[in-house]
C-alpha positions as CSV (number, residue, x, y, z in Angstrom):
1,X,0.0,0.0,0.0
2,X,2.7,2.7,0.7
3,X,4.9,1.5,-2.5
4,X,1.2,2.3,-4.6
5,X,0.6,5.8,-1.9
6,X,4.1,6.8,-3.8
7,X,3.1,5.9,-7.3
8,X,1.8,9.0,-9.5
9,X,-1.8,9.3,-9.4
10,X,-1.8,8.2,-13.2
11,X,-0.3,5.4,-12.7
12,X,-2.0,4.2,-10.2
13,X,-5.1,4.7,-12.1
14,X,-3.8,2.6,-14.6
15,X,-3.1,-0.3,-12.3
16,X,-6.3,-0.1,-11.0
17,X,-7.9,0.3,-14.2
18,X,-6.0,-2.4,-15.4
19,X,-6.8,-4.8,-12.7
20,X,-10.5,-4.7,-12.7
21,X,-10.3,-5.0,-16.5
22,X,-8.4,-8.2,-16.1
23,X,-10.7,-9.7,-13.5
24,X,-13.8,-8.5,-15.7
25,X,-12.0,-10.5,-18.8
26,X,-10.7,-13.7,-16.7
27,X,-14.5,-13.8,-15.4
28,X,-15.8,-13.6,-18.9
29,X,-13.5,-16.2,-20.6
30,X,-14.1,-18.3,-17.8
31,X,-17.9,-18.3,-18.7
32,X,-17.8,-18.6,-21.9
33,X,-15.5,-21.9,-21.4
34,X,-17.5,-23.0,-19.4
35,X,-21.0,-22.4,-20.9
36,X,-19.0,-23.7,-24.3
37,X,-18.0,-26.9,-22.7
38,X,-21.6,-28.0,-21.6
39,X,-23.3,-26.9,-24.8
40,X,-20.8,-29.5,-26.5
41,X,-21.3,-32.2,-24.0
42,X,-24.8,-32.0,-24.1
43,X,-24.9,-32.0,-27.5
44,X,-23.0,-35.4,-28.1
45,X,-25.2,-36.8,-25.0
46,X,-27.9,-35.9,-27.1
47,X,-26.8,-37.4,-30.6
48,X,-25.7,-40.6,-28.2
49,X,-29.7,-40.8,-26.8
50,X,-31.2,-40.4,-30.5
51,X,-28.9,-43.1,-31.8
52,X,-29.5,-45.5,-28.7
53,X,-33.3,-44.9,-29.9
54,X,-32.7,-46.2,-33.2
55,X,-30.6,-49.2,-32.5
56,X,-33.4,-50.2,-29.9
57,X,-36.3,-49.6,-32.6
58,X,-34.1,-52.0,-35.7
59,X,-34.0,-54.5,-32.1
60,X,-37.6,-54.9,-32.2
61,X,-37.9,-55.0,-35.6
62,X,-36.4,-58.3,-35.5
63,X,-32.9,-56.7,-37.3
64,X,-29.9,-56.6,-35.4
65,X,-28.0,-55.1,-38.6
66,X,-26.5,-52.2,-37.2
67,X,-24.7,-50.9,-40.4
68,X,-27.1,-48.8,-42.0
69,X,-26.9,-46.5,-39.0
70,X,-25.5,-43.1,-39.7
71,X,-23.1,-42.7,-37.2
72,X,-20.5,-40.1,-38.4
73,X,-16.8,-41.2,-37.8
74,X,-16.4,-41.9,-34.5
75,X,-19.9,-42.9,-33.8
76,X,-19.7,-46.6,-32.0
77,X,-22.9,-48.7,-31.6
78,X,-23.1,-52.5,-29.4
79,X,-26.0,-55.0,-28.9
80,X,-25.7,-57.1,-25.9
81,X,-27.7,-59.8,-24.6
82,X,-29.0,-60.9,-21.2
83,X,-26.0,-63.6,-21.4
84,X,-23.6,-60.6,-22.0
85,X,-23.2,-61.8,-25.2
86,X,-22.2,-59.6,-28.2
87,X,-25.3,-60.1,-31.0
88,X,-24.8,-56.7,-33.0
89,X,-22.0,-53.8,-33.1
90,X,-21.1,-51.2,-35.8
91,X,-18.2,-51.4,-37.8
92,X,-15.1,-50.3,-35.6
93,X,-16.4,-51.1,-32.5
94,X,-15.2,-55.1,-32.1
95,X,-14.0,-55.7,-28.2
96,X,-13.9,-52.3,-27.2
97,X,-17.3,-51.5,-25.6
98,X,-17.3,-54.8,-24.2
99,X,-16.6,-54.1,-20.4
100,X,-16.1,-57.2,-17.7
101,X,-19.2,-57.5,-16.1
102,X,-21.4,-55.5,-17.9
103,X,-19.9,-52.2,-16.3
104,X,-20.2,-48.8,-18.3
105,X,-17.9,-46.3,-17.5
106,X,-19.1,-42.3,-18.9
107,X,-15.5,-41.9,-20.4
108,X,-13.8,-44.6,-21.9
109,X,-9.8,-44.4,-23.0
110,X,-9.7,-46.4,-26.9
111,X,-6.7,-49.0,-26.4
112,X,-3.5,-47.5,-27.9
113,X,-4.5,-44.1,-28.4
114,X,-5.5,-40.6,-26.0
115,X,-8.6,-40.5,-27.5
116,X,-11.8,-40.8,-25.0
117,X,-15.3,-41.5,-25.8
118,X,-18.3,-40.5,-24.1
119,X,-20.5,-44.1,-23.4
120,X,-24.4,-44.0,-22.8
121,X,-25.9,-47.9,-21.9
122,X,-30.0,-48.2,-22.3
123,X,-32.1,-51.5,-21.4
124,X,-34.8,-52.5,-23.8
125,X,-37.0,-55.6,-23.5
126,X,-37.3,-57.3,-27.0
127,X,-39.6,-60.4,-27.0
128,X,-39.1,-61.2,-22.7
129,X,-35.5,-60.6,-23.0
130,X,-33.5,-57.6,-22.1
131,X,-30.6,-56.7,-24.1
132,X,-28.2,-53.5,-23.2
133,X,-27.6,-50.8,-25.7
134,X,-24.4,-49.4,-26.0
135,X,-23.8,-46.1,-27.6
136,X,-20.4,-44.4,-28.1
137,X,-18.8,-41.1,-29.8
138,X,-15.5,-39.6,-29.8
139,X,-14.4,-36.5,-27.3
140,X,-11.7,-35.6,-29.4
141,X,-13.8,-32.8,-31.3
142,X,-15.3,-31.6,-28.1
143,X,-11.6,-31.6,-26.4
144,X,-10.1,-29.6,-29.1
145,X,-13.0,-27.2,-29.8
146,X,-12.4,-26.2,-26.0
147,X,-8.2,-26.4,-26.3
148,X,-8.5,-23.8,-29.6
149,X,-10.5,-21.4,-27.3
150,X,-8.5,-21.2,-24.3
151,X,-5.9,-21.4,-26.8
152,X,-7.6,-18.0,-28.4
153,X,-8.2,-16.8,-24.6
154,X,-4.9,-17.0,-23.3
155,X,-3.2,-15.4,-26.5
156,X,-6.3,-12.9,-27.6
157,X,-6.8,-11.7,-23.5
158,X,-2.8,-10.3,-22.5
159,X,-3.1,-8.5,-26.0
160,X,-6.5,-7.1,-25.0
161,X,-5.4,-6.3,-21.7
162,X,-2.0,-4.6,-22.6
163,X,-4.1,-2.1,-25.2
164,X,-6.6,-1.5,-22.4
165,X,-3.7,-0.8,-19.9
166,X,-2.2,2.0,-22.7
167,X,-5.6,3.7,-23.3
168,X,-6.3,3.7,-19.6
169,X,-2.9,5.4,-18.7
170,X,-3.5,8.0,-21.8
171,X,-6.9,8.6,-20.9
172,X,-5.6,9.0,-17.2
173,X,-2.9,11.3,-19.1
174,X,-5.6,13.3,-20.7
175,X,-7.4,13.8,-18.0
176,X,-5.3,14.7,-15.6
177,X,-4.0,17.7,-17.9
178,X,-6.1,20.6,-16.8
179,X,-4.7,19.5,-13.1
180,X,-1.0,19.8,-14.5
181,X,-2.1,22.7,-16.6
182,X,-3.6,24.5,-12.6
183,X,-0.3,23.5,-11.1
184,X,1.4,25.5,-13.8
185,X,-0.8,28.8,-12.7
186,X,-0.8,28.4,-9.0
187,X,3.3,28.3,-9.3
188,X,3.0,31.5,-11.4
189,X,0.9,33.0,-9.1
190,X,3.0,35.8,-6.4
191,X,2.6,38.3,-4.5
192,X,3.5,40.9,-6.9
193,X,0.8,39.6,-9.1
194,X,-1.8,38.8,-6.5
195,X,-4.9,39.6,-8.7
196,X,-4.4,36.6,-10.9
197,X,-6.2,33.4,-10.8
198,X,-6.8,29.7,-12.1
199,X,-8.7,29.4,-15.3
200,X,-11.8,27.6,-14.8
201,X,-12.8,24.0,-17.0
202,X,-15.9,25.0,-19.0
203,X,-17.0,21.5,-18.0
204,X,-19.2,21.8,-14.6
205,X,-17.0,18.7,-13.1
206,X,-14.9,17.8,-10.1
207,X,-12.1,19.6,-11.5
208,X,-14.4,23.1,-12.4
209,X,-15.0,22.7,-9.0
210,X,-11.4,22.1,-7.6
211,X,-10.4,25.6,-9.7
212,X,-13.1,27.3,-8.3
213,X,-12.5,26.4,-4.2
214,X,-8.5,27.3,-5.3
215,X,-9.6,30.6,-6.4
216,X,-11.4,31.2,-3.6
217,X,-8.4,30.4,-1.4
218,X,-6.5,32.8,-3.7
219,X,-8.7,35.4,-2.9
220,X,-8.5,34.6,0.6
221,X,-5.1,34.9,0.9
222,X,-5.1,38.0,-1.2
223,X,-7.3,39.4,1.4
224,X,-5.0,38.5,4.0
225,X,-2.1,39.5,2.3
226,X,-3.7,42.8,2.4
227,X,-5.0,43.1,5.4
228,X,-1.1,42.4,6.4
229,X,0.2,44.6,4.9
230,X,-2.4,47.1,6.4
231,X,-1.8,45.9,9.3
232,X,2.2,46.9,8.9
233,X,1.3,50.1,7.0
234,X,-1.1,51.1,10.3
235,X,1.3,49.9,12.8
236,X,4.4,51.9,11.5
237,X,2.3,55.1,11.6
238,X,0.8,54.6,15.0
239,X,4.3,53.8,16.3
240,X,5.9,56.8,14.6
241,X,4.2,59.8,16.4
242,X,4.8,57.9,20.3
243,X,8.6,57.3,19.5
244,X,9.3,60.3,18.0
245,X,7.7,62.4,20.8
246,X,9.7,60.4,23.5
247,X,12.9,60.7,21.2
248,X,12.6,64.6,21.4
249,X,11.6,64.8,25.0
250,X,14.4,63.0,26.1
251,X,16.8,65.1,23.6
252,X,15.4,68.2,25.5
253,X,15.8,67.0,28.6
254,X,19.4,66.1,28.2
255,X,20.4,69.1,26.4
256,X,18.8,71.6,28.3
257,X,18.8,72.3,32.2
258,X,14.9,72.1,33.6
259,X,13.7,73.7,36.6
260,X,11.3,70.9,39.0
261,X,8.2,72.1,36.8
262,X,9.5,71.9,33.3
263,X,11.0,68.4,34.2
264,X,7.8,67.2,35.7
265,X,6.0,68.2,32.4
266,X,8.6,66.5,30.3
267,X,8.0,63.0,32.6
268,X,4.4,63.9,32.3
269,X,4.7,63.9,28.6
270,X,6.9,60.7,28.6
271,X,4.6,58.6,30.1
272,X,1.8,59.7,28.5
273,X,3.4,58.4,25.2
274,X,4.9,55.2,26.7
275,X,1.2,54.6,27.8
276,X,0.5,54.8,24.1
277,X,2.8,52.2,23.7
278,X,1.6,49.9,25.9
279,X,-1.9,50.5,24.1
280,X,-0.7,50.0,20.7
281,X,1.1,46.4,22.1
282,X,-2.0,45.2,23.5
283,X,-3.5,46.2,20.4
284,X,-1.0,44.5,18.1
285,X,-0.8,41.6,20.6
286,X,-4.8,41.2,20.1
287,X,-4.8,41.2,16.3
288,X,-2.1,38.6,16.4
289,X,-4.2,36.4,18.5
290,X,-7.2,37.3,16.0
291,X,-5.9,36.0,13.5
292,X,-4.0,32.7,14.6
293,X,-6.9,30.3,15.7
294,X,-8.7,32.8,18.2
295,X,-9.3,35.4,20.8
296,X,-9.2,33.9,24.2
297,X,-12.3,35.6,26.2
298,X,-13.3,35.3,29.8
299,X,-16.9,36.3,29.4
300,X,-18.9,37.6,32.9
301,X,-22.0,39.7,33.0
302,X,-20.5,43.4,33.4
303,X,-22.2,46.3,34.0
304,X,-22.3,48.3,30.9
305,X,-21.9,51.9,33.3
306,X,-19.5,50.5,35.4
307,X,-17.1,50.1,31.9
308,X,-17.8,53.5,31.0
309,X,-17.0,55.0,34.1
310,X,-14.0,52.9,34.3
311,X,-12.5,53.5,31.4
312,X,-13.3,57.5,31.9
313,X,-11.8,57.8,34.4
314,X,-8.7,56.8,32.8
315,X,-8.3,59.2,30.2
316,X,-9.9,62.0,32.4
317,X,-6.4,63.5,32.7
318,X,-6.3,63.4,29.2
319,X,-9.5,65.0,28.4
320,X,-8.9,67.8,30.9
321,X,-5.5,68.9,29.7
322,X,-7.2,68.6,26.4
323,X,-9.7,71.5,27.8
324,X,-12.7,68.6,26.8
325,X,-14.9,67.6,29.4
326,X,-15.8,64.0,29.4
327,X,-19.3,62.6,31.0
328,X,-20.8,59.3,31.3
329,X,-24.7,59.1,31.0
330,X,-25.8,55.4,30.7
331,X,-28.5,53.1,32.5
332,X,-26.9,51.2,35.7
333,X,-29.5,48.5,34.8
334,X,-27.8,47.3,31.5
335,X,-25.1,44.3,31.6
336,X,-23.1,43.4,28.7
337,X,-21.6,39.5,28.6
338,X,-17.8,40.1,27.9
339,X,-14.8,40.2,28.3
340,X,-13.3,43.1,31.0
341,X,-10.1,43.5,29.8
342,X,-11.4,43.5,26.3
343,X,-14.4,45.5,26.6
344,X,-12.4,48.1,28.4
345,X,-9.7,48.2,26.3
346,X,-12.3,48.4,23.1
347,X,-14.1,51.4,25.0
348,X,-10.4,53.1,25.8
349,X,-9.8,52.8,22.0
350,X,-12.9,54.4,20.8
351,X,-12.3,57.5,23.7
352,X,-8.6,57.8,22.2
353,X,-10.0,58.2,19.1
354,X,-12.1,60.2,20.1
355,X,-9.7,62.7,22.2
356,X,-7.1,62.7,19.2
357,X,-9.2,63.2,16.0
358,X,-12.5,64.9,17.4
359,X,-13.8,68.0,19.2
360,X,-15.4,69.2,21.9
361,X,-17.1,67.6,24.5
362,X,-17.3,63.2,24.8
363,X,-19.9,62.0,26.2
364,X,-20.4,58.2,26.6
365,X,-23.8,56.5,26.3
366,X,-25.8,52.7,26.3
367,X,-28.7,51.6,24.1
368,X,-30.6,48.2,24.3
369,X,-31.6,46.7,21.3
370,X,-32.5,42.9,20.4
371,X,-30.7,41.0,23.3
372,X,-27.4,42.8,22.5
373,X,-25.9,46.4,24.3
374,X,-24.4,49.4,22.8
375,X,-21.9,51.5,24.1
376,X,-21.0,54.8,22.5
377,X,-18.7,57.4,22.5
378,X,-20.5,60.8,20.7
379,X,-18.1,64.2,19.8
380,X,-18.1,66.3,17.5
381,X,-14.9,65.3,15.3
382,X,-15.0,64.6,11.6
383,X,-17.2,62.7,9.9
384,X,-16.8,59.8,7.7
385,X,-19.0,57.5,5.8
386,X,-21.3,55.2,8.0
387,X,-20.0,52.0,8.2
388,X,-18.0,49.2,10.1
389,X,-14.9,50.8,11.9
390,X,-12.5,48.7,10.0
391,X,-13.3,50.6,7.0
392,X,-12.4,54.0,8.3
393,X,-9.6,55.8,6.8
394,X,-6.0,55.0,8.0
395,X,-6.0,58.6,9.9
396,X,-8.1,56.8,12.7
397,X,-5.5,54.3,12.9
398,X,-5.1,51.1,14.1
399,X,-7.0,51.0,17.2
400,X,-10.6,51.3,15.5
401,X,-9.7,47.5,13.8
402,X,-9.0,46.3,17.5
403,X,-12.7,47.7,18.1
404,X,-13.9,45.6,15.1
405,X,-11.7,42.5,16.3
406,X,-12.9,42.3,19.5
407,X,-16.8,43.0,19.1
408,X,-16.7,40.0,16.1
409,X,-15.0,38.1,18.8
410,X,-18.3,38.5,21.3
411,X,-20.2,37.8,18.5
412,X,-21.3,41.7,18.1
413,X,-20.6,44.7,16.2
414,X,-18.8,47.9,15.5
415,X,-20.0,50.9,13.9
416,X,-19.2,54.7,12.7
417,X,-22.3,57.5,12.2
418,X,-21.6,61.3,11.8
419,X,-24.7,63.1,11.1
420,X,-25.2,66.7,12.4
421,X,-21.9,67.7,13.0
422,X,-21.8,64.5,15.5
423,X,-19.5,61.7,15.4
424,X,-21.1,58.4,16.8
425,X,-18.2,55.9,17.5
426,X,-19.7,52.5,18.7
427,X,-19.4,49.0,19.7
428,X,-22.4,46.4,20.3
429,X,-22.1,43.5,22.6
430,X,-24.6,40.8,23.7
431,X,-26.7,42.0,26.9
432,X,-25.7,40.4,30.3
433,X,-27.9,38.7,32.8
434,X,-28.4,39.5,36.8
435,X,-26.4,37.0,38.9
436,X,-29.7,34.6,39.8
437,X,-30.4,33.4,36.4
438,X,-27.1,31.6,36.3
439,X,-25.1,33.8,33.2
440,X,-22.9,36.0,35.5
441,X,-20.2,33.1,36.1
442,X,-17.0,33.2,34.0
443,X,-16.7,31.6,31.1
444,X,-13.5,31.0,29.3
445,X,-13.9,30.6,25.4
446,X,-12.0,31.3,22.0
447,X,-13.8,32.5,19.3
């Protein structure tokens, strides 16, 4: 089995091909052998009865003369009596049906010669006696009627089987091209070219089919392959602005002498951008996760105010020395079933959004709609076209996609409004239940 795994696929098509022709052809010669040899047997059985007949009706007629019998060449006729005595036989015949004790044999070897006859013995009662009839005829036609067709079989069937074996392995050949003729466009597919893709059999077969699920993988990884490089493209420029800010604090602060409050602003404004950092890891930590089998989740029933406050007051330092005030208005009655860390870290993306591209005041809301919560954060920053976040322009950067990631994790949603000179940035999870109906307990997953 592992010497035919190794085999090409054409070739073992072939083999297989060829076997079950040659137990198909085996099977039929055998049959027709077979169903050859009993047609002949029965037929000199038969000619053996009708002549049998006709020697017992001369018997009764009083005339043992067996001559005028037509008997063909090998056709052998006896007469015996009830004293085992020989009283009629055709010419040819003499001692040799004439068995010790009056026992018939079916085959009978002729003395001196390989020849067999076929014997038949009838009783017939002629005037109170009862004589045997012997009848007789040659096997040698039979025998070589069936040696010439095996004969035929054994030379007629390789020959068969050998042309069947070559048009299976070219029809295999032929068949197989389109797959060679795939292999040749997949290798010349790249990813400096990744538009192109397989041409497609105009026959709706297994291998239409097999070009079709290949492109479909193409464009999958063309998708990916662009959301990569995206992904690079959005990570270089979020990480670009935080470094280069530290860079030049530092290079003021080393070149430069600072009195207590200039130096405290310069710390100030250090770790403000190293916290950035530390966002923009967690965020590139979390798309890595996305997109290698899962994000793990440790789902609980949170209170959809408590995140909002939480995460407020976080970037309430930042909203202040921003001159933006920042206000939480949501119903304490509303749970959302999430994760904390990244529910909270989804909701500190959308208000650092909010704080570096928008305007004026931030004020964070919930709505209840079909079993599932939304949080939002409203200001009044540009507006783009309404839509998932991951489709908003690269200026947003990459922490609206760790929105999108982590709300398609929970199984809910992300979306962007601006209408009225109000940006609506929001994310939609499924509602949480109180503690007594059994829903508030943790629950690890990976989705």
């Amino acid at each position: 089995m592992k010497l035919l795994d190794r085999m090409p696929i054409r070739l073992r098509l072939t083999l297989v091909f060829t076997g079950a022709l040659a137990l198909v052809l085996t099977a039929t010669g055998a049959f027709v052998y077979l169903r050859l040899a009993a047609t002949l047997d029965r037929a000199v059985d038969d000619n053996l009865r009708s002549r049998a007949a006709d020697a017992a009706a001369q018997l009764r007629r009083g005339s043992p003369d067996l001559s005028t019998m037509d008997l063909g060449e090998t056709g052998l006729v006896q007469v015996i009596d009830p004293d085992g005595a020989l009283v009629a036989v055709t010419r040819g015949a003499g001692e040799r049906f004439r068995l010790p004790g009056g026992q018939l044999q079916p085959r009978v070897a002729m003395p001196g010669s390989d020849d067999y006859f076929l014997v038949r013995a009838s009783k017939v009662d002629v005037g109170g006696r009862t004589y045997t009839i012997v009848v007789g005829d040659s096997l040698e036609p039979r025998d070589e009627a069936l040696e010439g067709l095996l004969t035929q079989l054994l030379v007629v069937g390789p020959i068969a089987l050998a042309a069947a074996a070559l048009a299976g392995y070219l029809l295999a050949a032929a068949a197989l091209r389109p797959v060679d003729a795939m292999s040749r466009q997949a290798r010349a597919v790249s990813a400096l070219e990744p538009g192109r893709r397989l041409t497609v059999p105009p026959a709706r077969d297994e291998l239409a089919r097999l070009a079709e699920t290949l492109n479909e993988m193409l464009g999958r990884l063309e998708q990916a392959l662009t959301w990569e490089r995206r992904f690079v493209a959005e990570a270089s420029h979020e990480l670009r602005t935080p470094l280069a800010l530290l860079r030049t604090e530092v290079e003021l602060a080393l070149g430069r002498a600072y009195d207590a409050d200039e130096l405290e602003l310069a710390l100030r404004s250090v770790a403000e951008e190293t916290h950035r950092l530390c966002l923009l890891a967690e965020d590139l930590l979390v798309m890595a996760r996305s997109h290698a089998g899962g994000l793990p989740l440790r789902r609980e029933s949170l209170s959809a105010k408590e995140l909002l406050e939480t995460v407020g007051q976080r970037f309430a330092y930042r909203a202040e020395a921003a001159g933006r005030r920042l206000t939480v208005s949501a119903d304490p009655d509303l749970a959302v079933y999430a994760d904390r860390l990244r529910a909270e870290q989804a909701i500190g993306n959308l208000l650092d959004n909010a704080l570096r591209h928008g305007g004026d005041d931030i004020q964070l809301t919930t709505s209840a709609r079909d079993g599932h919560i939304t949080m939002h954060v409203r200001d009044n920053g540009p507006g783009w076209s309404a839509g998932n976040l991951v489709h908003a322009p690269r200026t947003t950067g990459l922490g609206l996609n760790i929105v999108d990631v982590i709300a398609k994790a929970h199984g809910g949603s992300s979306n962007l409004k601006h209408r009225d000179g109000t940006t609506d940035a929001s994310i939609t999870l499924p509602a949480g239940c109180s503690a007594d109906d059994g829903r508030n307990h943790a629950d690890h997953s990976r989705v």
